[in-house]
C-alpha positions as CSV (number, residue, x, y, z in Angstrom):
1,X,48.2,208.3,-96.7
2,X,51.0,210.7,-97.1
3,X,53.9,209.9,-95.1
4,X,56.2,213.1,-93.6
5,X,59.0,212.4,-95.9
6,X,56.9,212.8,-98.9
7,X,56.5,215.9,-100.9
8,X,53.3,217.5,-101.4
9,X,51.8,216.2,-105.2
10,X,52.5,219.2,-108.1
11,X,49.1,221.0,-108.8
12,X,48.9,221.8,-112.2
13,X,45.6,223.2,-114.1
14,X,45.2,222.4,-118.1
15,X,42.4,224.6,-119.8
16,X,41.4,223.4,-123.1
17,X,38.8,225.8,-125.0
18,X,37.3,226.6,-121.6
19,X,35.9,222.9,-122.8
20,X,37.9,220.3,-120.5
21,X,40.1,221.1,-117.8
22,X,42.3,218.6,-116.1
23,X,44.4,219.1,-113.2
24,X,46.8,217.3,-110.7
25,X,47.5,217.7,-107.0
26,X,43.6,217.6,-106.4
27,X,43.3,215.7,-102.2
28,X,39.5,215.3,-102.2
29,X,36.6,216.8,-104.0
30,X,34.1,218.1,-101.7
31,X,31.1,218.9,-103.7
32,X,29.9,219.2,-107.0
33,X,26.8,219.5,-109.9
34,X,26.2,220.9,-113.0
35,X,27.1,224.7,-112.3
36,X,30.1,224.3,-109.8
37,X,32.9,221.9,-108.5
38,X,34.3,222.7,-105.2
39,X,38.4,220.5,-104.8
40,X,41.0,220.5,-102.2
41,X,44.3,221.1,-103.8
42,X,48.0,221.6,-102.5
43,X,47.7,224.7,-102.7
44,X,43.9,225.8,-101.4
45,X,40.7,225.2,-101.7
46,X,39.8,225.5,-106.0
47,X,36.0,226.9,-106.7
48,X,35.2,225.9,-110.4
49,X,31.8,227.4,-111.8
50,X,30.4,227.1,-115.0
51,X,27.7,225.2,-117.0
52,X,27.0,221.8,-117.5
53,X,29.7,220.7,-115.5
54,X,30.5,217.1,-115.1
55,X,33.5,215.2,-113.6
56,X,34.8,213.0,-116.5
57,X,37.7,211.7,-114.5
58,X,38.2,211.2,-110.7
59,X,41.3,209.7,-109.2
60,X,41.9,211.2,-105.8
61,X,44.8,208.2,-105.3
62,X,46.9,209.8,-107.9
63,X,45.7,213.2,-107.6
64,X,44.0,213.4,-110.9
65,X,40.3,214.8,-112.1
66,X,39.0,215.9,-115.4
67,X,36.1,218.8,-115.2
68,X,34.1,219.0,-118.7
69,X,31.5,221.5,-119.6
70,X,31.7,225.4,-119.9
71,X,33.9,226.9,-117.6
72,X,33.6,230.3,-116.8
73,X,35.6,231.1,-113.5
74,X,37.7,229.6,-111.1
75,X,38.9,230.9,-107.9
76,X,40.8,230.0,-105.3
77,X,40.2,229.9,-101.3
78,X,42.6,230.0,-98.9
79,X,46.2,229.4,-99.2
80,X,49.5,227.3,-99.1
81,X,51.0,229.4,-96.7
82,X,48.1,229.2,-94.4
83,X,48.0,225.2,-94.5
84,X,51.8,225.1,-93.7
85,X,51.9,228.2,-91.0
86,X,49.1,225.3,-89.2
87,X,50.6,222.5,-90.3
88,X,53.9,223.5,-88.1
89,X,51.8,224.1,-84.7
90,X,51.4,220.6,-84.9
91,X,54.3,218.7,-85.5
């Protein structure tokens, strides 16, 4: 668990040849199959569609997953500044 004196983890996204993406600062992976992988980052929810998708690497202690297949969009779904605005109502 994440403690109140530690900083949110870095997200980062890597892209290689719309081939392999790897990213950091992922919290939990909610759902995903072959055309679309839905994960909770630090700074929203990321929608990653595409084509034979496949998670090649999943480490949610470290923050870490590896996506391969064709990827042809990615999105993201709500905010940083939404999660924080909330996340002061309750402290």
């Amino acid at each position: 668990m994440m403690s109140e004196t530690q900083k949110p983890r870095k997200h980062t996204l890597m892209l290689d040849n719309r081939g392999k993406l790897v990213m950091s600062g992922i919290e939990d992976v909610s759902g995903f199959n072959e055309e679309t992988v839905s994960a909770k980052t630090t700074c929203g929810t990321l929608i990653i569609k595409g084509e034979k998708l496949h998670i090649d690497k999943l480490n949610l202690e470290t923050g870490d997953v590896c996506v391969d297949g064709k990827i042809n969009a990615m999105q993201y779904i709500g905010s940083e500044v939404s999660q924080s605005k909330l996340s002061r109502l309750f402290r």
